[in-house]
Wavefront OBJ file of the C-alpha trace (Angstrom):
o trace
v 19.848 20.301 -2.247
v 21.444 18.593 0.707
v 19.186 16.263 2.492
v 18.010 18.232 5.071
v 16.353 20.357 2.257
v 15.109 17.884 0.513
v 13.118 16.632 4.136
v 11.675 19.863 4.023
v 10.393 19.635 0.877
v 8.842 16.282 1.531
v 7.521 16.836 5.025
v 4.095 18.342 3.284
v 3.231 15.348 2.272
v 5.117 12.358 3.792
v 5.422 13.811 7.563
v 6.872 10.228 8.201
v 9.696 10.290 5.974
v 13.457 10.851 7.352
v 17.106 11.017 6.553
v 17.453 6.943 7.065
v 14.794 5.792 4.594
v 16.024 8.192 1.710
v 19.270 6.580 2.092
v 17.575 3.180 2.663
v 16.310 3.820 -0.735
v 19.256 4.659 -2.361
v 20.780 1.554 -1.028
v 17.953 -0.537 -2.945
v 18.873 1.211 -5.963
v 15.779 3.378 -6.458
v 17.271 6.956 -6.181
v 20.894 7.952 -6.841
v 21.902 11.314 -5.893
v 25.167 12.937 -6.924
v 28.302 12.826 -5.085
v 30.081 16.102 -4.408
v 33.894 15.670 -4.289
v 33.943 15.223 -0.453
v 31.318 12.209 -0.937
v 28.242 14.642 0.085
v 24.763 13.953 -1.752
v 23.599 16.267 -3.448
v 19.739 16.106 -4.550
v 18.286 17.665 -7.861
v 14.540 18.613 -8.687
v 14.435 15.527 -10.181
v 15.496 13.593 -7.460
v 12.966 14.864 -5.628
v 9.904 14.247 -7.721
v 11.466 10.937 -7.957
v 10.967 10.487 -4.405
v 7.788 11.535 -4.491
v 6.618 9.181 -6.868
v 8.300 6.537 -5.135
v 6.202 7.679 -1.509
v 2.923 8.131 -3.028
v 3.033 4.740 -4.552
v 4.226 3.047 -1.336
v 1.997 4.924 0.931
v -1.116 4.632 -1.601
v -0.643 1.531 -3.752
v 1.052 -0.577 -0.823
v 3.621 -1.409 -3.824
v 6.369 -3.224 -2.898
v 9.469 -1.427 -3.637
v 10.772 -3.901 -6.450
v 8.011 -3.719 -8.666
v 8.236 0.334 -8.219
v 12.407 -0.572 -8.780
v 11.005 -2.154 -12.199
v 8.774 0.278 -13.457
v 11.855 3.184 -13.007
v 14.284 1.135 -14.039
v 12.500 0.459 -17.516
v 11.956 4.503 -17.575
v 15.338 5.216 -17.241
v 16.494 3.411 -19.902
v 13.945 5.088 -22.166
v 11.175 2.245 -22.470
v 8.043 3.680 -22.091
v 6.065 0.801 -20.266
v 2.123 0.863 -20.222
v 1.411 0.525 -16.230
v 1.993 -0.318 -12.860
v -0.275 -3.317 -11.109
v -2.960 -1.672 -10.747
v -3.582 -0.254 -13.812
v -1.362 3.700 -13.211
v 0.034 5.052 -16.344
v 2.114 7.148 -14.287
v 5.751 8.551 -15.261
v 8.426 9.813 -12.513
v 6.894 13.634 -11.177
v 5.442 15.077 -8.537
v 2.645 13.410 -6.769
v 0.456 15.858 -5.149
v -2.315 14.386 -2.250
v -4.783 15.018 -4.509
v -3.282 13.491 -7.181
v -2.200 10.376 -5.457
v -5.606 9.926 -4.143
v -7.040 9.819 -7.750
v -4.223 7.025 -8.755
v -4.610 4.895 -6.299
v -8.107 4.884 -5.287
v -6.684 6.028 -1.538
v -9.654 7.924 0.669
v -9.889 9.970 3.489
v -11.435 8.379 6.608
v -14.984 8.000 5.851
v -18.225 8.513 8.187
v -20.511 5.898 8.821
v -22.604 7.575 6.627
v -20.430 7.849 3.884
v -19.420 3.952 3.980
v -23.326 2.946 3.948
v -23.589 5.440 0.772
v -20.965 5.014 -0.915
v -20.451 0.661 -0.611
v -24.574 0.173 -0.578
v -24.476 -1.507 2.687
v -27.620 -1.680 4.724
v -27.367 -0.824 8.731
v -27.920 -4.456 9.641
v -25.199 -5.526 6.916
v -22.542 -3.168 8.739
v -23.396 -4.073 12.022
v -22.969 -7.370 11.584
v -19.394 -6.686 9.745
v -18.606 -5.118 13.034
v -19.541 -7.579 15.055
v -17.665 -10.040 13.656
v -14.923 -8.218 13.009
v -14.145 -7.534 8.892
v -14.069 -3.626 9.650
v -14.053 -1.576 12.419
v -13.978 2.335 12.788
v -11.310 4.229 14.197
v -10.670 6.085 17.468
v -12.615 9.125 15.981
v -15.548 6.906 14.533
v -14.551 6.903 10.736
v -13.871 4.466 8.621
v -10.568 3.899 6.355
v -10.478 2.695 2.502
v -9.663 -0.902 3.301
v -13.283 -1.172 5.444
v -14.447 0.329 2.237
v -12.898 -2.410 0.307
v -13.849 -5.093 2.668
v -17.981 -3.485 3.263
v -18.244 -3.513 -1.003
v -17.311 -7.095 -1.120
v -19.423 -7.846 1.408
v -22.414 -6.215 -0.492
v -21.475 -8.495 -2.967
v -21.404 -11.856 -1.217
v -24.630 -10.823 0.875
v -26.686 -10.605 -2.659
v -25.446 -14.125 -2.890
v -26.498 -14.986 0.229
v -23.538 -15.223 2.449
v -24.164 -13.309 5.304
v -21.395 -11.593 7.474
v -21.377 -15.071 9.911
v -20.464 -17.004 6.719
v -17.354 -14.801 6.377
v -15.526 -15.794 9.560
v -12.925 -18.102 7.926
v -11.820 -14.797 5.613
v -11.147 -13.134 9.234
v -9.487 -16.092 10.425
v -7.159 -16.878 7.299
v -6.442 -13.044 7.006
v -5.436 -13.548 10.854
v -3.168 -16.628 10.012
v -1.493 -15.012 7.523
v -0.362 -11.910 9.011
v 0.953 -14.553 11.273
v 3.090 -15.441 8.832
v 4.333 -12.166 7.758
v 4.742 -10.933 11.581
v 6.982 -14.296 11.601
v 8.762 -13.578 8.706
v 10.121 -10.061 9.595
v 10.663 -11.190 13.155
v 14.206 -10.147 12.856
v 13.945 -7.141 11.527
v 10.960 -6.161 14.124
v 13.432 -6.455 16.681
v 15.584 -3.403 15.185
v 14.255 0.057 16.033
v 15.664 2.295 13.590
v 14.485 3.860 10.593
v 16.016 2.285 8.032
v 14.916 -1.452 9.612
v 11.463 -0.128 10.072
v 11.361 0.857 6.312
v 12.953 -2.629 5.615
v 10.246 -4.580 7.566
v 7.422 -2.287 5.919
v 8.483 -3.402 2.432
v 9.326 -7.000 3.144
v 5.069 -7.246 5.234
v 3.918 -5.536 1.637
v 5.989 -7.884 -0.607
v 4.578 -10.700 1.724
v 0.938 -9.734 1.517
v 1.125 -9.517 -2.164
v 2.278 -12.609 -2.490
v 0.085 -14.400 0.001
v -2.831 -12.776 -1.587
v -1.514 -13.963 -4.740
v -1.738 -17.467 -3.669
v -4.882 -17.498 -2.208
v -5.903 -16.078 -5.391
v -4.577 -18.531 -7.490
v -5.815 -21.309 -5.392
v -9.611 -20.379 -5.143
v -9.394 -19.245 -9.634
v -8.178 -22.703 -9.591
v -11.085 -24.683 -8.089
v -13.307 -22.495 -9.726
v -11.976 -23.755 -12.896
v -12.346 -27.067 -11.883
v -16.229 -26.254 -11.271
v -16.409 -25.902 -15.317
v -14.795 -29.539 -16.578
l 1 2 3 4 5 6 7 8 9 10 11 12 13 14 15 16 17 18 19 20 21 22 23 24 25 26 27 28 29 30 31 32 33 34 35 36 37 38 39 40 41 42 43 44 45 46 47 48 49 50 51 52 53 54 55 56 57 58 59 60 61 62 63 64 65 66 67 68 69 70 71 72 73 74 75 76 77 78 79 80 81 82 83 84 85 86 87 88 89 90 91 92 93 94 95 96 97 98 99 100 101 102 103 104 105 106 107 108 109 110 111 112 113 114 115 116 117 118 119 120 121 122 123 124 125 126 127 128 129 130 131 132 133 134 135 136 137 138 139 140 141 142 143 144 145 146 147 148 149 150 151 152 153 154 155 156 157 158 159 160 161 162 163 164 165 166 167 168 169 170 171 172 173 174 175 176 177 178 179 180 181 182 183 184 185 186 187 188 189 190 191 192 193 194 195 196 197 198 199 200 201 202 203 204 205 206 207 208 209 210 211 212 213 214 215 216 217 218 219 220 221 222 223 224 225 226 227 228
């Protein structure tokens, strides 16, 4: 397939994707396509699975694309390794919607309804999440899987005791550090094309991970400390 045809196929699922961020992935290594003798790619089955994989995991996992680089890379030269962060047992093939959505835990948008059920949080509990900002519904009233996330672990700390007014600093740090990452891809924000949109979208995921990372590390820490 050329790579108009292998858009096509794609489009089902990944209505985003274009010409400039298959060959942005190329360029990082994760996909190579044959050359015909005039220099033309030319895409496989295989390639396109591939690319599927490599979608679904960025779209539904928020991977960043050198840990998914990893993972194939140890396929391809016949290692079998046990997961992905995250816990998927997943080889290269194709990733369906419904299949993604079982991997990686990804939702549709829920109702209000459906968060209360599904997270165990009262009416007063979610209003005050909303009013002080740790989720929020969108335009059409639902509510997406990170205010699922965020409403669960709220349960949580509430049967503790810490109310949604006791949760402001997680608002503001979350605020802070997005600060950070909107700082660090500056430069590449101020590119409009595909390829440096795709670019800026990996580098804000590789960020978060590791900022999350640190907070993590730093709170396990002093929670160590409580024991000795």
């Amino acid at each position: 397939m050329n790579i108009g045809e292998v858009l096509a196929e794609l489009k089902g699922d990944f209505p985003q994707v274009s010409a400039s961020k298959i060959r942005f992935l190329e360029e990082k290594g994760l996909i190579t396509p044959r050359r015909t003798s005039a220099g033309y790619r030319k895409y496989t089955d295989a390639d396109v699975d591939r690319l599927r994989f490599i979608l679904a995991l960025q779209r539904d996992q928020y991977l960043p694309l050198k840990v998914i680089k990893d993972y194939l890379d140890a396929v391809d030269r016949g290692e079998h390794p046990e997961s992905l962060p995250g816990g998927l047992t997943l080889t290269p093939r194709s990733v369906s919607d419904q299949l993604a959505q079982e991997l990686a835990g990804h939702t549709r948008p829920l109702t209000r309804a459906e968060l209360q059920g599904i997270s165990g949080a009262t009416t007063q509990l979610l209003d005050s999440l909303e009013q002080f900002g740790m989720v929020s519904p969108d335009e059409n009233g639902r509510y997406s899987e990170h205010a699922l996330k965020a409403t669960r672990s709220a349960v949580v700390l509430a049967a503790h005791g810490l109310e949604p007014r006791h949760l402001r600093p997680f608002r503001a740090a979350a605020d802070r550090e997005l600060g950070l990452i909107e700082r660090a891809t500056a430069s590449l924000a101020t590119r409009k094309d595909a390829a440096a949109n795709a670019r800026m979208a990996d580098a804000a995921r590789e960020l978060s991970e590791a900022c999350l990372g640190l907070h993590s590390a730093l709170v396990a820490a002093a929670v160590a400390d409580l024991d000795t």
